[in-house]
VEXDREN-368290 format. One record per residue (C-alpha): x, y, z. Coordinates in steps of 0.001 Angstrom, whole numbers, padded with zeros to 6 digits, always signed. Last residue first. Layout:
<nodes>
XYZ
...
</nodes>
This chain:
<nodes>
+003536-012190-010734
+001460-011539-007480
+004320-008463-006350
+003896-006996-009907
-000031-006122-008635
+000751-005434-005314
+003117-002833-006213
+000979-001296-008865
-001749-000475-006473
+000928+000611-004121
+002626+003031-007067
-000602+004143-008185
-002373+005331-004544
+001355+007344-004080
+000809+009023-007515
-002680+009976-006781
-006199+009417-007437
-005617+005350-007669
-009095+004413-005972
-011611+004685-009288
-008265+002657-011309
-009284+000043-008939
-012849-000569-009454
-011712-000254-013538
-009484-003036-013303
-005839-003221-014003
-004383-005776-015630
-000823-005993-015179
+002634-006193-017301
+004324-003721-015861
+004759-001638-018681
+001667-002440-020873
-000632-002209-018068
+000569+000913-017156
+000682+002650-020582
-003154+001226-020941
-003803+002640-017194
-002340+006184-018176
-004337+005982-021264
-007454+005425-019697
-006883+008157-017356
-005495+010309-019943
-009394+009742-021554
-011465+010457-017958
-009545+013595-017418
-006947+014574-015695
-007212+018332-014418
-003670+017942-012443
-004709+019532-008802
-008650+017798-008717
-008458+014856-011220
-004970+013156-010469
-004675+014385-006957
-001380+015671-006101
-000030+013367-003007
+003815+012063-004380
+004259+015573-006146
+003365+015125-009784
+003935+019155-010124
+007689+018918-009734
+007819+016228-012972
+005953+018757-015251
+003294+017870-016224
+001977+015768-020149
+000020+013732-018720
+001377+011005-020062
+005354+011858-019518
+004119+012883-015785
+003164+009275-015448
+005839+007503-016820
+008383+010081-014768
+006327+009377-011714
+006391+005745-012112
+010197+005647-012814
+010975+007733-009215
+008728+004952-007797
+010471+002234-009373
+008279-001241-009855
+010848-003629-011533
+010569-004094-015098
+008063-006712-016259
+008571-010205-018111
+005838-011969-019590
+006666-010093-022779
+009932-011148-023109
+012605-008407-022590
</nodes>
């Protein structure tokens, strides 16, 4: 894979990805669990969850938007829009 390539957007994917990160189980990164309030992320796995991300997909993510994306659900349609522009 070339490194203007990125893999399609899978939501199942995403959550695995994510949970991997943050080190949680895959049941407790339900679609709505907030980030910060239910999963105790902190302001470093945040920055490595967007560096994983950007790396992935191929993106640039700015730090307005990373404020909004609290859950999985906010992630995946952040993301979405941002591999649909490519």
């Amino acid at each position: 894979m070339s490194e203007t390539t990125s893999p399609d957007l899978d939501f199942e994917d995403l959550r695995h990805t994510i949970a991997d990160i943050l080190d949680v189980e895959i049941d407790e990164l339900t679609d709505d669990a907030h980030f910060v309030e239910t999963l105790g992320v902190d302001s470093l796995m945040a920055l490595e969850v967007m560096v994983v991300l950007e790396r992935k997909y191929g993106v640039k993510l700015q730090e307005d938007e990373l404020k909004e994306v609290t859950t999985l659900k906010k992630a995946y349609g952040l993301l979405g829009e941002k591999v649909g522009k490519q």
